[in-house]
N, C-alpha and C positions, 0 to 999 in steps of 0.2 A: 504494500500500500504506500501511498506517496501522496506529495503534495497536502498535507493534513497541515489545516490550517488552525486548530485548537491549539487556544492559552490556557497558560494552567498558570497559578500564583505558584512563583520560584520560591523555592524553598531551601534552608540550608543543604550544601550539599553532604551526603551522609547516610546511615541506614537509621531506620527507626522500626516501630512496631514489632519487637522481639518477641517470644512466648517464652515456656520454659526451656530449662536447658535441653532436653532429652531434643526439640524442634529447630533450636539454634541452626543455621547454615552458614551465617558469617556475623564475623566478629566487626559490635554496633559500633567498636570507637575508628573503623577502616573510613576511606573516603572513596569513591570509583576515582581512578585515574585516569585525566585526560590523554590519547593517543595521539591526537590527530584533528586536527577542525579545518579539512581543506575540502572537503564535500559537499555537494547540492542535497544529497538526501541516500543516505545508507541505510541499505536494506540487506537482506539474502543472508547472513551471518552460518555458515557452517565449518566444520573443523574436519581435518582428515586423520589419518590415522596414527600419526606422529604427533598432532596436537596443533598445524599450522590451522590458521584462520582465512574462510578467502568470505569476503562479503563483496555487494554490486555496489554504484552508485551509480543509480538507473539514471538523472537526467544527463550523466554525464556519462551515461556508454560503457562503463568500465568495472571490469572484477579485480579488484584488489586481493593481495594476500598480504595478513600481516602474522610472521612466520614463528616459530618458538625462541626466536633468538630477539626478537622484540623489532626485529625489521618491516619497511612496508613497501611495497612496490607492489606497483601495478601487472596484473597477469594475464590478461587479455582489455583489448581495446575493439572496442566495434563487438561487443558482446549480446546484441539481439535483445538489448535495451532488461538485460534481464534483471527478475526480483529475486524469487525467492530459489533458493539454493540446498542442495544436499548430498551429501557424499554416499555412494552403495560400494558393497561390499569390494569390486573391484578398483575402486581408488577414482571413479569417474566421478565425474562431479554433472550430477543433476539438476537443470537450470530451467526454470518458468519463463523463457524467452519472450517475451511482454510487447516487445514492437511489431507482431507478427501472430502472438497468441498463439505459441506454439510451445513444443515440450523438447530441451535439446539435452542431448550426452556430449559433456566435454573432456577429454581424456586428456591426461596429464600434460600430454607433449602439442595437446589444441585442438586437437584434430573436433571437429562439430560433428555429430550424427542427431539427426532432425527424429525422433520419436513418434510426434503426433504433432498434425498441424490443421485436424476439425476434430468435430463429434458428428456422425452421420450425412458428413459430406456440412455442413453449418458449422460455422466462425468462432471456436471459442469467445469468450468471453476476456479473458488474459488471466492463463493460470497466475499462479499469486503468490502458494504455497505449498510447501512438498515435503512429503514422507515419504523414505523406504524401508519396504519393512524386510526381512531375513530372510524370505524368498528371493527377492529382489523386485517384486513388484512396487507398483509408484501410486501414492495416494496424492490426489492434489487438490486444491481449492480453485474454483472457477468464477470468483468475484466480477463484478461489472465497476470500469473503474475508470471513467472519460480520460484518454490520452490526449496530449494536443498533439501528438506522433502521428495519430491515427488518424486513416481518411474515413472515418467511418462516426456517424454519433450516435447512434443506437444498435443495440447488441442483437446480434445472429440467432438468442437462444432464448427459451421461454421463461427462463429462469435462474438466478446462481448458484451451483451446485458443487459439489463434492466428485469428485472421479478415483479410478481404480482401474492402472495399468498393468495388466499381468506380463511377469517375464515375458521375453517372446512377441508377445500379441503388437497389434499395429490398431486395434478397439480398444477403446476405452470403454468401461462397465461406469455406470451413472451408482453411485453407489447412494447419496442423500440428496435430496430432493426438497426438502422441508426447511430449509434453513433461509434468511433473509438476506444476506451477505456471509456466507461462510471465509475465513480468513484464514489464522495461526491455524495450524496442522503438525501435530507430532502422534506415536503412536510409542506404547511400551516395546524394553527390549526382547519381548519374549512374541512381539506380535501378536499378543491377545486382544489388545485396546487401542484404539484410537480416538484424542482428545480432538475436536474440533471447535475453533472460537464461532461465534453466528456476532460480530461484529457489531451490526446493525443494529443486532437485538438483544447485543448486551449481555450473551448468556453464552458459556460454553457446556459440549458436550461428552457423554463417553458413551462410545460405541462398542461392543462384540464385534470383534472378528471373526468372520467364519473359513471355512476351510478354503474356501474359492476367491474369499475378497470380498466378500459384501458383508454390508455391516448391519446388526441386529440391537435389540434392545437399548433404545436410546436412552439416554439419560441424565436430565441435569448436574450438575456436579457442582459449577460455580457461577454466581449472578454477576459475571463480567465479561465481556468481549477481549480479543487481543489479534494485534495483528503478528506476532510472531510467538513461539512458543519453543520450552526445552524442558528437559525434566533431567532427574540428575539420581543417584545410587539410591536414595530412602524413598524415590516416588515422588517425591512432588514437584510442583510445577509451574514455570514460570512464566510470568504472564509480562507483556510489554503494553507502551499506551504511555502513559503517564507516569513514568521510570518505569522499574521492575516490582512488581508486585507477586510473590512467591505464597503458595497453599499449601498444606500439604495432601494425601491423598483424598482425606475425606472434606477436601473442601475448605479446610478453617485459615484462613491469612496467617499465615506464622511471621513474614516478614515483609519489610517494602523498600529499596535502594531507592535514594532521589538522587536523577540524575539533569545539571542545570540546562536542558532544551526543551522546544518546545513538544517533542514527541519522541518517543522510544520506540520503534520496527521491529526490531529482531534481535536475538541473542542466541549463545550457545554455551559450551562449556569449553575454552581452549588450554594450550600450552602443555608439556611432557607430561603432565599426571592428572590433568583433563581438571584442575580445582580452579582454574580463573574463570571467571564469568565475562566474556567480550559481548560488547552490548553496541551495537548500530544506533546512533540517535539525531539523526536528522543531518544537522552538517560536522556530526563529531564523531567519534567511535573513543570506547572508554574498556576499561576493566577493571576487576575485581577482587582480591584472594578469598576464596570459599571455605569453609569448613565441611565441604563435602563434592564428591568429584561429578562429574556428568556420562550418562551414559551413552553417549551419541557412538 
């Protein structure tokens, strides 16, 4: 998501809203440290399997990586205006390719392989957000989200929805239907669950996995929306918007990072023992030391 024009009163910067120790995940007297404020708007935040960090900065084209040595450089240019980002099991890196509303695989050395580029022969919408799960299939979000890139001012599709790319396949399976603006998209390590934010309506969900990929038994969990998401070794999960706002499984706020922009996209868990928290916020990117690691 981009361009999000919501003020929110700054606040010092720092963590607040602790619970007891047994819920603790970082330590209240930390501050997020600034990386970087050379950005239009940072999104896509994923981590590969060493711990480096690659996030997008969609209006300006470009996948950044900023690597475990605390280095930052740019790793593709003319990157298909992409958002949201995720690494699969082979080390490729999975992109929402956003100026074109299309689904690309980018392999280490750049090479582009195009996935999906409709639904039933009709215009995506602009994926947004992305899951893989230990199959290696691809969950994504299909929000509606006016680009000024785009030649196009009304969407292809009846509605904004949730998808399910299996291994292999060149269809995608419409998996939720029900939601108002679906966004943030993560699922558990064990591919049982997948959490979905409904953005618009302010409410996120948890889904059954089934054996094929469609998802069953929906269920409110938390009365907030997010546009990016990550969950970390105890289960719980973090929510972006207006800093980081962290649950733990069943729901209850244990914590809240205040970070000084006007909006917070995306996060994950980086660096060699996966406990920093890298966090995407509009024209900055920040991090954090955790008292518990990520499972990405």
């Amino acid at each position: 998501m981009k361009y999000i024009l919501f003020v929110f009163l700054m606040l010092p910067l720092g963590v607040f809203a602790q619970t007891n120790p047994d819920e603790n995940v970082v330590d209240t007297t930390l501050k997020a440290t600034l990386i970087s404020h050379q950005f239009s708007f940072t999104e896509g935040a994923s981590v590969d399997k060493k711990g480096n960090v690659f996030f997008t900065d969609q209006p300006n084209d470009k996948i950044w990586e900023y690597d475990v040595n605390g280095r930052l450089s740019v790793f593709m240019d003319k990157a298909g205006r992409s958002n949201g980002t995720y690494f699969d099991k082979k080390g490729d890196l999975v992109a929402c390719a956003d100026e074109k509303d299309e689904l690309w695989i980018i392999s280490p050395d750049k090479k582009i392989t195009k996935l999906l580029t409709n639904y039933q022969g009709h215009r995506l919408n602009g994926p947004n957000d992305v899951w893989v799960d230990n199959k290696g299939g691809i969950y994504f979000t299909d929000p509606y989200y006016q680009r000024p890139y785009w030649d196009r001012t009304t969407s292809d599709m009846k509605g904004q929805y949730v998808f399910y790319l299996p291994k292999g396949k060149t269809e995608p399976i419409l998996v939720a239907d029900d939601l108002q603006q679906p966004n943030g998209i993560v699922g558990t390590p064990d591919s049982k669950y997948l959490y979905v934010a409904d953005i618009k309506a302010n409410k996120t969900y948890k889904y059954a996995i089934g054996k094929d990929g469609r998802l069953s038994d929906k269920q409110l969990v938390i009365k907030q929306g997010s546009d990016g998401m990550t969950l970390d070794e105890r289960g719980n999960i973090y929510f972006t918007g207006n800093g980081v706002t962290v649950y733990n499984p069943g729901g209850k706020k244990i914590a809240r990072i205040v970070i000084p922009e006007k909006w917070t996209a995306n996060l994950c868990f980086a660096g060699k023992n996966k406990d920093e928290l890298f966090i995407t916020a509009s024209e900055g990117i920040y991090t954090i030391k955790m008292k518990v690691r990520g499972v990405e």
